[in-house]
N, C-alpha and C positions, 0 to 999 in steps of 0.2 A: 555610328553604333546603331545596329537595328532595331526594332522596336523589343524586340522577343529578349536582346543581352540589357534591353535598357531597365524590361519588366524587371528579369532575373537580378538585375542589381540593383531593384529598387525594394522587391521581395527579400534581399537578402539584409536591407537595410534596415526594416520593418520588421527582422526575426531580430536583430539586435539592436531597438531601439527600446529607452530609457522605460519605456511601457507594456511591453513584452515583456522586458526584465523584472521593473515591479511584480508584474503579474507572477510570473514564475518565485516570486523570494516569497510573495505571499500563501504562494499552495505549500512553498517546502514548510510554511509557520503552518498553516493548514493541517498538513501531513502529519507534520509534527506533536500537534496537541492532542489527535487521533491517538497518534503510537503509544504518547505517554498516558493516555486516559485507559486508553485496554490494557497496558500493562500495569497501572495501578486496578485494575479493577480483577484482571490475573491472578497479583496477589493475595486480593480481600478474597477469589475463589480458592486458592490456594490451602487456605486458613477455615472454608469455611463462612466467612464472613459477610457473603451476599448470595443473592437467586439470582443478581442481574445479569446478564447476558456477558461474556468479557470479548466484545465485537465491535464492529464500527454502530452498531445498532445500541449496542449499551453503552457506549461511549457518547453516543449522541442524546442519547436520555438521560444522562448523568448530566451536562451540560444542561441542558433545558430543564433539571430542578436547579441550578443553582440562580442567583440574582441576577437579574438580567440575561436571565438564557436567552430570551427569543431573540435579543439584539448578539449574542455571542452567537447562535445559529448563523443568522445571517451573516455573521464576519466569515463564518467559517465554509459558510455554502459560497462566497464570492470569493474567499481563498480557491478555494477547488477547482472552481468557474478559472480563475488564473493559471492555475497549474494547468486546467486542460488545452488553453490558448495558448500557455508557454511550450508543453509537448505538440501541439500542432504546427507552431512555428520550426520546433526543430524538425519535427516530421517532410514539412512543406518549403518552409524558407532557407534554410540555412543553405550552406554551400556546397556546392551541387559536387564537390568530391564527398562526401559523407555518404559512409558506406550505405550500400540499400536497406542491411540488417538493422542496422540503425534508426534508421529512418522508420520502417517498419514497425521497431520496439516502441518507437517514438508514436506513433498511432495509436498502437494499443495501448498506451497509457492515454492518449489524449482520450479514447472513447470511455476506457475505465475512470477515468478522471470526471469525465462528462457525467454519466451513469450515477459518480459516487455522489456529486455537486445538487445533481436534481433529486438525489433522495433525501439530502441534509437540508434542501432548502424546501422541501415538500412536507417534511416535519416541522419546520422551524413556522409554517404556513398553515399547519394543522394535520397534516395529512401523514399520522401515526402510525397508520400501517401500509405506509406506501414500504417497498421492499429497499433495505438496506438504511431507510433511516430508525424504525422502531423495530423492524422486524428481524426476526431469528435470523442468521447466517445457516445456523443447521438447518433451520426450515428449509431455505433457501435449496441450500446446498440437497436436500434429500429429496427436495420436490422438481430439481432441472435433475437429478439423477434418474428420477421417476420418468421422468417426458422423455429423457434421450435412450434408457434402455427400453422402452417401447417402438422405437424408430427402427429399421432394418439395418442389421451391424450395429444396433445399439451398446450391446454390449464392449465391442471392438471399440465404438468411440470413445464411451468412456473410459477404458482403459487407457486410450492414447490419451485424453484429458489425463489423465492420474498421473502419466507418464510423463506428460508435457510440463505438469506442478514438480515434479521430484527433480527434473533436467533444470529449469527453473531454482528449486532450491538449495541445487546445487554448485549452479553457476553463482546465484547471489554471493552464497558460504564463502565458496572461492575465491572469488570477484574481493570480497569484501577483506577475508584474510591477509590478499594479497598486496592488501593497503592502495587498489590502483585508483582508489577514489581522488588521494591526494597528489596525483599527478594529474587526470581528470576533470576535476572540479576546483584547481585551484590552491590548497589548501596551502601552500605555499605563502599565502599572500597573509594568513595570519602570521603572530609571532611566535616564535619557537616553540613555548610552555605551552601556546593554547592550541597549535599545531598539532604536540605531543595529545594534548587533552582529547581534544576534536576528531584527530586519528583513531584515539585507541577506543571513545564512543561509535564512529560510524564502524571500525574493525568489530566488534564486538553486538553492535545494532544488526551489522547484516548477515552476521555466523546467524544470530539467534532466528532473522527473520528467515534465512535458508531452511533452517530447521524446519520450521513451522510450515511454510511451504512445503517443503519434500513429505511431513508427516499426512499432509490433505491430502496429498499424492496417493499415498499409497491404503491409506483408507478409500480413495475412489477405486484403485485399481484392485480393493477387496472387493466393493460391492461391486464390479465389474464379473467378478470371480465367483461371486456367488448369486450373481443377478438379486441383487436384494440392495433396494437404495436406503433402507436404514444404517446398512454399513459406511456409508460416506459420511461427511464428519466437517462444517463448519468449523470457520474459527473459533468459536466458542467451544465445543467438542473437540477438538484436537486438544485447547491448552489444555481441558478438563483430563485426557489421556493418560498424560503427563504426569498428573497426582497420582494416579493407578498406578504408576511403574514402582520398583521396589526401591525407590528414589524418592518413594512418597512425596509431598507438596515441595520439596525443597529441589527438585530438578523444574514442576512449575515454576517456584520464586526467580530459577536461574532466567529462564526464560524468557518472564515475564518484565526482569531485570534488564535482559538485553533489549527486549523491544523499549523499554523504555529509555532506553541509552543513545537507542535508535530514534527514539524522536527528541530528546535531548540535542542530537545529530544534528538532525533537520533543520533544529531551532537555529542552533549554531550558523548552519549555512545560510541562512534565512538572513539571519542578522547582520551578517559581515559580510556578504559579497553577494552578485548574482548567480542564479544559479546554472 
């Protein structure tokens, strides 16, 4: 055996070993308390009922007034920290038929994962307005809108960003309808009733998180349109959107519902198997 098949099956051992795997069941609990923290917080926007941001940034502030936040910080930044180790192994280690696309999605989660992990764990450290642990997602989102329609083809870019979120929210929608999680990831391996349960959470977690996706889409691809980056629209502005419609706050609560079904989801796969 040469050196180079002995790396790759030694690499390949090392994407599925007992600590790679921990790692990955911790970010999906990670993910997970995320999802469910912005869609209760969704809600209380819904109603009315807060100023707080309903993002990964007010998610992570809600956390950090409760008891013991700094030490739940930290669980939660070294969850992420796993998830982005466990997307880099599938990115890098796993088995060398796995498609390139794959591989690829698998990166860009591993660097988004990385990105999310040093912003939680930059808060939990004190560093409050580091970007994405305290800070607005709209800010966020209106001020890389501002930098890249200043760029040559700016505008052109953002609009494919806008496009690339709505392609994205739509495959999720799909993806997730089409119930291919549970062949996938497994799902099998529960029993029947929590199969059923588990299913009709992640079916309905990733319609709703489609949405949400596809709807940042095309608020970038407005202020693409009218060159004007107030028109783009963070995750906290998008759910806010939503109350606006003539659906009034109860197409927010649906939403809000889903995502939190959605990390209900996560929780689930977290608990019972690898991910």
């Amino acid at each position: 055996m040469s050196v180079s098949t002995r790396a790759r099956s030694a690499g390949r051992a090392a994407a599925r070993s007992e600590a790679v795997e921990t790692a990955g069941r911790w970010g999906m609990g990670a993910r997970g308390v995320i999802y469910l923290l912005v869609g209760l917080l969704a809600v209380r926007v819904a109603f009315g009922g807060t100023a707080r941001q309903a993002d990964r940034g007010g998610a992570v502030a809600e956390i950090a007034e409760r008891p013991f936040g700094e030490v739940m910080l930290w669980i939660l930044g070294l969850g992420l920290v796993g998830m982005s180790v466990w997307q880099l192994a599938r990115a890098t280690l796993r088995d060398p038929g796995t498609k390139k696309t794959k591989r690829l999605a698998a990166a860009a989660h591993c660097v988004f994962y990385a990105v999310v992990a040093y912003s939680v764990l930059s808060f939990a450290v004190g560093g409050r307005g580091g970007a994405g642990g305290g800070g607005s997602s709209d800010h966020q989102s209106k001020d890389i809108t501002a930098r890249v329609l200043q760029l040559p083809l700016g505008p052109w870019l953002v609009a494919a960003g806008g496009c690339a979120l709505i392609a994205a929210g739509g495959w999720i929608a799909v993806r997730a309808s089409l119930s291919k999680d549970r062949r996938k990831r497994g799902l099998g391996g529960f029993p029947p009733k929590a199969r059923r349960t588990v299913e009709t959470l992640g079916v309905a977690g990733g319609v709703s998180r489609g949405v949400v996706f596809a709807a940042a889409g095309a608020f970038a691809v407005q202020a693409a349109l009218a060159y004007d980056p107030d028109r783009a629209k963070g995750l906290d502005d998008t759910l806010r959107t939503f109350r606006g419609t003539p659906a009034g706050p109860w197409l927010l609560v649906a939403v809000a519902i889903g995502l939190m079904m959605f990390g209900l989801y996560s929780l689930a796969m977290a608990c019972r198997r690898s991910p």
